[in-house]
Legacy VTK file of the C-alpha trace (Angstrom):
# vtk DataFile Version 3.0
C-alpha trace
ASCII
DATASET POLYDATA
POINTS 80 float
132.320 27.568 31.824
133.812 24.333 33.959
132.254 24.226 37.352
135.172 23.970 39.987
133.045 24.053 43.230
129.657 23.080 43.808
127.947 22.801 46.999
124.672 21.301 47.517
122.186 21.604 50.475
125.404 21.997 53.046
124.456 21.692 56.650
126.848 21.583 59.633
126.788 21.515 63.202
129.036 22.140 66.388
127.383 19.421 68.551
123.628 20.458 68.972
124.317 23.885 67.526
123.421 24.064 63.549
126.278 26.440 61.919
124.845 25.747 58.254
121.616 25.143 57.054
121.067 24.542 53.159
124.261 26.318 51.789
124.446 26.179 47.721
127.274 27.900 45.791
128.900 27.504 42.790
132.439 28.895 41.892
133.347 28.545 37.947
136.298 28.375 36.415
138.262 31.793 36.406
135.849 33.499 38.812
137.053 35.452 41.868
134.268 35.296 44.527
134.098 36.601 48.218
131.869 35.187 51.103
131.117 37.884 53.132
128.686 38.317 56.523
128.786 39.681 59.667
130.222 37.958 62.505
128.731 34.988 63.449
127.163 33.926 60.011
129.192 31.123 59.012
131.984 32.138 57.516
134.656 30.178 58.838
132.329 27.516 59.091
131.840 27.364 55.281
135.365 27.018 54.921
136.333 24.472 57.741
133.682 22.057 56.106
134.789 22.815 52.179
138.969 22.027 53.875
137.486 18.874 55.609
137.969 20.248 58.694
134.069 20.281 59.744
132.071 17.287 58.671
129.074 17.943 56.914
125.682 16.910 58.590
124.042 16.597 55.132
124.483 17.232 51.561
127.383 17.388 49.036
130.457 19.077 47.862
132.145 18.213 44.429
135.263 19.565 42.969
135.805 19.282 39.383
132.927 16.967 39.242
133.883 14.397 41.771
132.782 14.297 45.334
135.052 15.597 48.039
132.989 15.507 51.167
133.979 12.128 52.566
138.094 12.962 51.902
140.058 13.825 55.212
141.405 17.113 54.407
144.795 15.452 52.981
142.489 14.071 50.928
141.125 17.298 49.552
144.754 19.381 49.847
145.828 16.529 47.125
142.836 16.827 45.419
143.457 20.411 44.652
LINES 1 81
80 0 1 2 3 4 5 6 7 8 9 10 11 12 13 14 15 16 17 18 19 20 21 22 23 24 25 26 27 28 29 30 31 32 33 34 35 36 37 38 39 40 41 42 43 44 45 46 47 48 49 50 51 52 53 54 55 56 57 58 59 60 61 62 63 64 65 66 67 68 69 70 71 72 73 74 75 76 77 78 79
């Protein structure tokens, strides 16, 4: 199965507030998967930084095997 999405020891922040600490996921080709939590876990959070939106404090995100974390989020949009 071809690995679409990988995360890798994610961390964010909002200033001196840490929003992610250590996030790993995988998403495979053809898989549907949900990211669920209660309000406040991270969420949206998770999402801003995979977009771009959110700079990551730390670690890496790949998609299709090549690094996405340091695109602006045109970057990633056209990146797929």
């Amino acid at each position: 199965m071809t690995e679409m999405l990988a995360l890798r020891d994610v961390h964010a922040c909002y200033g001196d507030l840490q929003a992610l600490c250590g996030v790993n996921l995988d998403v495979n080709e053809n898989e549907i998967v949900a990211l669920i939590g209660s309000n406040g876990a991270g969420k949206s959070t998770l999402l801003k930084v995979i977009s771009g939106l959110l700079p990551l404090t730390s670690g890496t995100i790949s998609f299709l095997g090549k690094r996405i974390d340091r695109l602006s989020p045109e970057g990633i949009a056209v990146a797929g």
